[in-house]
Each structure stands twice: as C-alpha cells, then as structure tokens.
N, C-alpha and C positions, 0 to 999 in steps of 0.2 A: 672307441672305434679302432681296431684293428689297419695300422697302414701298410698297403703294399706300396712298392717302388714306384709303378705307375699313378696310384693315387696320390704321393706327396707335393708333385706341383700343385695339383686342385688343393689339396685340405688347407696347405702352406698360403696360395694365396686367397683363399677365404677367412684365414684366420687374423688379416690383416686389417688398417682401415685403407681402402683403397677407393677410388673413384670406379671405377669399373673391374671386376676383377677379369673379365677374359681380355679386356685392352692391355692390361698388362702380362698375361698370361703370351698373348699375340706378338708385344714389343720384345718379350725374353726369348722367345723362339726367333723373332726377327734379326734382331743382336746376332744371337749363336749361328744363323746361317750367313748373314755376315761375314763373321769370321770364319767360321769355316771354310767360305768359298775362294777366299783369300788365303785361307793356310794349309791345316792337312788336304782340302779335297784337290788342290794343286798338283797330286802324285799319283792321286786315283783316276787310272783310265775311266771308271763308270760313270765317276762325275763329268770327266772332260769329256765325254759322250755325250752326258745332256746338256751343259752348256753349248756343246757345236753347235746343236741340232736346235736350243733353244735360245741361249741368249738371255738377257735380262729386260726388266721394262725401267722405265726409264728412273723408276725412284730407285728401284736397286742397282741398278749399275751407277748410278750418282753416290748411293751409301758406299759402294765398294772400289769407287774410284777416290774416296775420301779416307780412304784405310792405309793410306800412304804404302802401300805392296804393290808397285811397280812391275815387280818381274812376274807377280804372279798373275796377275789383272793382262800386262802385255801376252802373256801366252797361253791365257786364255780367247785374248779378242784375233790373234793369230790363227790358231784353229779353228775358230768361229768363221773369222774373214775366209778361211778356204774353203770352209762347208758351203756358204754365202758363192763363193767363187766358184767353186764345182755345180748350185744350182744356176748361176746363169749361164755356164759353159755349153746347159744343153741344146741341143739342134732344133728350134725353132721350124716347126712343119706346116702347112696352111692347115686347114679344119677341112674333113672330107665330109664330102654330103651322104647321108646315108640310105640306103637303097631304098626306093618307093616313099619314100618324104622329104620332106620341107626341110627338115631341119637336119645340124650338121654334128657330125661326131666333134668332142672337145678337142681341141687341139694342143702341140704339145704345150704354147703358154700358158693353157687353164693349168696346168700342172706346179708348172716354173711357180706362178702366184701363188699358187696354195701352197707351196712350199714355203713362199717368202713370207707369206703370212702368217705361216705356225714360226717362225723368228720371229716376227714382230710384233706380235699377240701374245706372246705366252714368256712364261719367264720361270729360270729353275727357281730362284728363290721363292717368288710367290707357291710354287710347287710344290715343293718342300717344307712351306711353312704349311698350306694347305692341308697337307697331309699329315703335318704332328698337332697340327689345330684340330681338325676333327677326331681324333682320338681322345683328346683332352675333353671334347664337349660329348663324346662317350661316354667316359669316365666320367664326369660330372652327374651323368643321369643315370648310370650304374649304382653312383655315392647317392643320389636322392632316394631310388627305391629303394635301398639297401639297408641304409646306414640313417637312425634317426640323429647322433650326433651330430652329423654331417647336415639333415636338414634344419636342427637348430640354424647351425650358421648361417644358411641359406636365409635361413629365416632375418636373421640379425644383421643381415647385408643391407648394407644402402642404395640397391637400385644398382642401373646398370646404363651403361650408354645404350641411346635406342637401334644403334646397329645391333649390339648384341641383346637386348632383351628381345626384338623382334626374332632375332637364331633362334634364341630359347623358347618363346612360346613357339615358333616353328616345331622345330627339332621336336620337343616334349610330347607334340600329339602322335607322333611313329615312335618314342624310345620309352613311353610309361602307357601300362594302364589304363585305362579310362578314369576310373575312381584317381587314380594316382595324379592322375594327367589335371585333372579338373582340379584338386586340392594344390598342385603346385602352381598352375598358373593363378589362380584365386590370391595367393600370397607374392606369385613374381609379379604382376596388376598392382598390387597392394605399395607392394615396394615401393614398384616404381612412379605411381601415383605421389607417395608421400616425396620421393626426389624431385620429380617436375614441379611442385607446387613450392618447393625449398626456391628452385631455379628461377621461379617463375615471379614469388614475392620480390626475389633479390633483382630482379629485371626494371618489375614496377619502381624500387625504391634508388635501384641506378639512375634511372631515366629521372623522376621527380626531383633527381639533385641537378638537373640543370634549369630548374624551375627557378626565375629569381626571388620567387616568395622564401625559397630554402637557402638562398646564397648563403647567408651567417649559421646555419646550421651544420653538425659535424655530419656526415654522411652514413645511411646506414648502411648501403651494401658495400661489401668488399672491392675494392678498386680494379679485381680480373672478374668480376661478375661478369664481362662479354664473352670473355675466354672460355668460363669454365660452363656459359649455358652453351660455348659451340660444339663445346665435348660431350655436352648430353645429347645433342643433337647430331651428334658425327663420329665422336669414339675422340682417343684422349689424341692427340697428334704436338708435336714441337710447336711451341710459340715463338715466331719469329720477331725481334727486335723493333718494335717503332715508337713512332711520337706521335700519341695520339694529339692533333691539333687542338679539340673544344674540352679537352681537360685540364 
C-alpha cells in the first residue's frame, strides 16, 4: 500500500494493538487542540474570533485551564467575557404584536438568548476536533475500497468501542458500495461480536468471584474487567482513582 500524508494516522493506528483504534485516533486530535489552544493559536486573530464567539464546554475548558498557560487562558476568557458583555449590552424591546394576529413579533431578548446559547452549547475545541475526526473516518473508508492491505488490517482488528463501530456501520452505508458496504459490515459485526463475547465472558467470571463457593480460588478475569467493559460500552475515557469497597 502506497501511503500518503493523510492516510498515515489511519494505516499507523491500525497497525497497532489498540482498544479501539478511532478512540485513540480522537484522544491525539484532542491532546493537539489542547495545546494548541493554549499556545500558537494565542496570536492568531482567526482563532481568537472563534473562541469569542464560542467559548469551550466545560470538559475542554477544564483540560486547558489544567495546562498551567495562565496568560494565554486569561486572554482568551477576556475577550470572550466582552463578546459575553457586548450581547447583554443590547436594548432590551418589548415584543410587538403583529398585524391582524394573535401572535407577536420576537423580541429583542429571543435574540440576546440565542446568542448566549451558541456560547454555551458549542465549543471551539469540540469544533475543531469534529472537523479533523471526520476526515479521518473519510480516509478510513477511502483505505477500505481502495486498498486490500489496508482491509486485511481492518480485518485483524479487535473490534471497536460501540460509539465508534456504531459511526462505522453508520457512515459505511453513504461512503462504500452496496457490494462493498455489505462485505465490510459482515466482518465489522464479526469483530465486534467476537470483542463483546471476550467482555462479556470476563464479566461473568468477575462477578462469580464474589461467590463464596470461589473465595479460595485464584480469579479468572482481570481485576479492570469493570473498567474496560465500560470502554466497550462508552469509548476509552481516564480512569479516575478509587477504592473499590467489596474487593
């Protein structure tokens, strides 16, 4: 298989063993805008345009208030606070009723909100990952029709978290073939079948170690077997610190 520039993220993280390859395909895009948002795009008016106007949600402005960049976090949430302050600045009108009906023209609040809503609802970085995510899941079905190398691996892959194999059978029926379309879902099913039944033994054999018939026995599933069926059912996310009390 011949690689281009664009193809290298995909072939790279298929060639790997990974849990899900677009969850990680999603956290290295996520990282990079990260930093970015915090370093070079600090200088670039185009970016500080769509921060004013948009803001972050509340996981990414947590990742980027954790990036210890002070000055650049402060003067981004500056500009923002005055975009913020320019929409409530506006003149407040009553709602006029409109000619020969019941009902009224919107007033100027319906606006103010909608405004304040595309701030609170929306976020650059989700934005921006949005946007180099679906090129990626492009390319990926580019690399299937195209490239039989490329669909071994497909082939050889472990399955996928069900946010993302659900994309894939999605996405696959508008970006292949019919013939195509039918033959790649037939083996992404397959996969992901043989994954859920891996999860799903190790579930059973978690739970029967708290059985006291088994107390003296060495346990057979691996001791994150909770963790890692929440990632087939969620997509791969940080495991936060605890004590689990009944183990």
């Amino acid at each position: 298989m011949k690689e281009k520039i664009y193809t290298i993220p995909i072939t790279e993280v298929f060639e790997k063993e990974t849990f899900c390859p677009f969850c990680d395909l999603y956290q290295k895009l996520e990282t990079e805008a990260v930093k970015y948002a915090v370093g070079p795009a600090m200088m670039e008016p185009d970016f500080r345009a769509v921060t004013n106007r948009k803001g972050f949600c509340k996981k990414h402005i947590a990742d980027i208030e954790s990036e210890s960049k002070a000055l650049a976090l402060s003067l981004m949430l500056k500009t923002h606070l005055e975009t913020l302050s320019a929409i409530l600045d506006k003149e407040i009108t009553e709602p006029k009723k409109k000619m020969f009906s019941k009902q009224t023209a919107p007033s100027s609040l319906d606006g103010i909100s909608g405004e304040i809503d595309k701030t609170v609802y929306d976020c650059t970085i989700c934005g921006k990952i949005s946007h180099s995510f679906d090129r990626y899941v492009d390319t990926f079905f580019h690399l299937i029709a195209t490239e039989e190398s490329f669909r071994e691996m497909f082939r050889n892959t472990g399955g996928f978290c069900f946010e993302h194999f659900s994309l894939l059978l999605s996405e696959g029926k508008h970006k292949l073939k019919e013939g195509a379309y039918l033959e790649f879902s037939r083996q992404l099913i397959a996969n992901q079948k043989e994954k859920m039944e891996k999860h799903y033994q190790n579930i059973l054999d978690f739970i029967d170690q708290f059985d006291y018939r088994n107390a003296n026995k060495p346990p057979k599933a691996p001791r994150d077997t909770v963790y890692q069926c929440c990632k087939l059912l969620n997509g791969v996310f940080e495991q936060k610190q605890k004590k689990l009390e009944d183990i």
